[in-house]
C-alpha positions as CSV (number, residue, x, y, z in Angstrom):
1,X,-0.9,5.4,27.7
2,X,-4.2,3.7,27.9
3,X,-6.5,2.2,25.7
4,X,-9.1,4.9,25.3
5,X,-5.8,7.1,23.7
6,X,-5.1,4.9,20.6
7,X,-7.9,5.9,18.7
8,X,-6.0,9.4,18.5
9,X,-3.4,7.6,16.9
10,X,-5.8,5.8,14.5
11,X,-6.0,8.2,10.9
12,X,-9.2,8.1,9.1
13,X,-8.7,7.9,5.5
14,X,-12.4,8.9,3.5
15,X,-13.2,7.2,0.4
16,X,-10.6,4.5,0.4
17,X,-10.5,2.0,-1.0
18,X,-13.6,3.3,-3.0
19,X,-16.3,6.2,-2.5
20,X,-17.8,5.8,0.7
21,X,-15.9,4.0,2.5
22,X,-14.2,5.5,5.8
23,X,-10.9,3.3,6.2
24,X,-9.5,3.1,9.5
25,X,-5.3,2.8,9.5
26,X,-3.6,1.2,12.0
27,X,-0.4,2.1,10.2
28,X,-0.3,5.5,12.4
29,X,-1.2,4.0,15.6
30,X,1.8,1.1,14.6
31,X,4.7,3.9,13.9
32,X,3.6,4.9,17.9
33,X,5.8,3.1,20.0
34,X,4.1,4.0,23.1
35,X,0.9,3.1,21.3
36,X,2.1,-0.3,19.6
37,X,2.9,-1.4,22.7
38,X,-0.1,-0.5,24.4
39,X,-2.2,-1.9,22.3
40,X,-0.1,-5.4,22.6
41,X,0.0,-5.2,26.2
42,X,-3.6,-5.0,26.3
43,X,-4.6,-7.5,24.1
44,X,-2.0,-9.9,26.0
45,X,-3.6,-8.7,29.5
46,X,-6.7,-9.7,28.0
47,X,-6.0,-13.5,27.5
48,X,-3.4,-14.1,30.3
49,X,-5.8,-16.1,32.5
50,X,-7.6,-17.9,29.0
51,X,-3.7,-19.4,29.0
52,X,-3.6,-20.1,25.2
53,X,-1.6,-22.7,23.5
54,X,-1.1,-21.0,20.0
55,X,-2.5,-17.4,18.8
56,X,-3.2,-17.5,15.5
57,X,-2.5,-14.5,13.4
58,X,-4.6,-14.1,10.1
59,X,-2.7,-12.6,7.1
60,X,-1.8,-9.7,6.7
61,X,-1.8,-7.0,9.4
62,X,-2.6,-10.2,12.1
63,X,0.9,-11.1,11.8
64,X,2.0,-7.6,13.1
65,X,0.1,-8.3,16.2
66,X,-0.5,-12.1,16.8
67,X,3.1,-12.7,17.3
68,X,3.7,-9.6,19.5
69,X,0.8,-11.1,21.8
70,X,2.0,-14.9,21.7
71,X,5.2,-14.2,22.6
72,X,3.2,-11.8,25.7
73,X,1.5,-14.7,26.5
74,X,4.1,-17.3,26.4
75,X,2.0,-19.6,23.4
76,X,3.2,-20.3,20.0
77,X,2.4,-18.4,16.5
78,X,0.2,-19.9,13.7
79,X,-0.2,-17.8,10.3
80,X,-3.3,-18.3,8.2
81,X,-2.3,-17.2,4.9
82,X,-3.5,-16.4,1.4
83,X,-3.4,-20.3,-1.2
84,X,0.0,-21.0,-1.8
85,X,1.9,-19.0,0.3
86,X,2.8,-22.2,2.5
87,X,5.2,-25.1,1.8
88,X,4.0,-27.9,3.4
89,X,0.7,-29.2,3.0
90,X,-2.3,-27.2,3.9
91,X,-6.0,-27.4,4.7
92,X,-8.0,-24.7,3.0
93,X,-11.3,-22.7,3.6
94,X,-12.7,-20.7,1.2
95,X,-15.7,-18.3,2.4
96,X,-18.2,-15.6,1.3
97,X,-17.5,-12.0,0.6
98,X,-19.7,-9.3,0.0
99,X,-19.3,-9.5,-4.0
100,X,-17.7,-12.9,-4.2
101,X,-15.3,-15.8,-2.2
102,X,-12.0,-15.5,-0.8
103,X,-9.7,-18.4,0.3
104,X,-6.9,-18.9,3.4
105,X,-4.9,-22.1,3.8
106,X,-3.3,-23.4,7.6
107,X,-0.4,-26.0,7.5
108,X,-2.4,-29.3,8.5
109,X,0.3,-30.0,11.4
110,X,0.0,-26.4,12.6
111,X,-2.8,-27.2,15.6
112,X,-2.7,-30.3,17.5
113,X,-6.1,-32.0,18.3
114,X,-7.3,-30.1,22.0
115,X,-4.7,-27.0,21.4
116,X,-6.3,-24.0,23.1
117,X,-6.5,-21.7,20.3
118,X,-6.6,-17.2,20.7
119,X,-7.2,-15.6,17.2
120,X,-6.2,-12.3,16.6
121,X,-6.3,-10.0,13.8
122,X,-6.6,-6.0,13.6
123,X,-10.3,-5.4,12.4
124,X,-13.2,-7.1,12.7
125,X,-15.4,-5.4,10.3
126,X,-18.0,-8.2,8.7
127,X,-17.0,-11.0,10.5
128,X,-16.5,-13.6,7.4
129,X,-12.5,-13.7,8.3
130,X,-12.5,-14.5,11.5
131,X,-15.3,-16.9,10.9
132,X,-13.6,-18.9,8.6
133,X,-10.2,-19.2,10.2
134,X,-12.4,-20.5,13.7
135,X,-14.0,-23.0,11.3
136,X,-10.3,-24.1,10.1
137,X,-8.8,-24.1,13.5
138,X,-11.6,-26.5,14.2
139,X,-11.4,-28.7,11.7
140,X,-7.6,-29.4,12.5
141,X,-9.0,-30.1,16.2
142,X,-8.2,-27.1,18.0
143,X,-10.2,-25.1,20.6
144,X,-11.0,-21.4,19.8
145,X,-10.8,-19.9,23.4
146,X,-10.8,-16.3,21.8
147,X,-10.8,-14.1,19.0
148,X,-9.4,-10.4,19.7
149,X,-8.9,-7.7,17.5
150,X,-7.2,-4.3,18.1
151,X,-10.1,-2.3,16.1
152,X,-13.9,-3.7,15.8
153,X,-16.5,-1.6,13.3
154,X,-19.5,-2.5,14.9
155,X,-21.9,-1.1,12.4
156,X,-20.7,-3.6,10.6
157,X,-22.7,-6.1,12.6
158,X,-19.1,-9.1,12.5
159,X,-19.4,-9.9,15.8
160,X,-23.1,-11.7,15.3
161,X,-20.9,-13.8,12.8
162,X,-19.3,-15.7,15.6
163,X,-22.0,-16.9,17.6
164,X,-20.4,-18.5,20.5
165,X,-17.0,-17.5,20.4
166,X,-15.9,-15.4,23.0
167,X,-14.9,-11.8,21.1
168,X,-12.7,-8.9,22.2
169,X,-11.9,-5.8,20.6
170,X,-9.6,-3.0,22.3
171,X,-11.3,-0.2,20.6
172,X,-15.2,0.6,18.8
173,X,-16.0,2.4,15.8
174,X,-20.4,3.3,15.8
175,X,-19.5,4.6,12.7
């Protein structure tokens, strides 16, 4: 299969989660097995030759891929979770949302100080996620060598968000 076919597998749901808004669900591209794994192999293929340390996966439907691709890649998985989700003691970021703040939390010993760092999540819509969890991989000392994502709405405008970072998407929604 190649990467132009999964957004056959990707359902449009209008006006969820509120009027207006056109929701793009991975779960039908992730029930797929041909698809799943294309869209895995692809993102791996991606960074083989940026030779990551860690990939980070950002809760929730990061960890459905992040792991797939670290263990692709050879590198180690770090979750970014919701507060208090993880035992052992955390560094936190809390960042803007369109109507309000949101918070994620890292274990403090997850990233060594120089650890070349991949990012991945499913969507990058506005940007403000990913953002954040560069700024906390940073703070711990890593190296953000990528951020990939399986879907990118780039009407949204999230990828001016992250400046320098090096971005990837598999697949682009105009509208």
């Amino acid at each position: 299969m190649q990467v132009e076919q999964l957004k056959a597998l990707i359902r449009q749901v209008p006006d969820f989660p509120k009027p207006g808004i056109l929701f793009y669900d991975i779960t039908t591209l992730l029930k797929d097995a041909q698809g799943l794994r294309t869209a895995i192999e692809a993102l791996a293929e991606h960074y083989r030759q940026v030779r990551p340390d860690l990939v980070v996966g950002i809760e929730a439907r990061g960890f459905i891929f992040a792991p797939a691709v670290a263990y692709a890649l050879g590198a180690g998985f770090v979750p970014v979770r919701k507060p208090n989700k993880l035992p052992a003691a955390t560094e936190r970021i809390e960042y803007a949302l369109e109507y309000g703040t949101d918070s994620l939390e890292i274990h403090r010993d997850a990233i060594s100080p120089g650890a070349r760092v991949l990012i991945v999540d499913d969507v990058l819509a506005t940007g403000g996620t990913a953002q954040a969890v560069a700024r906390l991989v940073e703070k711990l000392g890593g190296n953000v060598v990528g951020i990939g994502f399986v879907i990118e709405l780039s009407f949204l405008g999230g990828r001016s968000k992250l400046g320098n970072y090096p971005v990837y998407s598999l697949l682009q929604y105009e509208r």
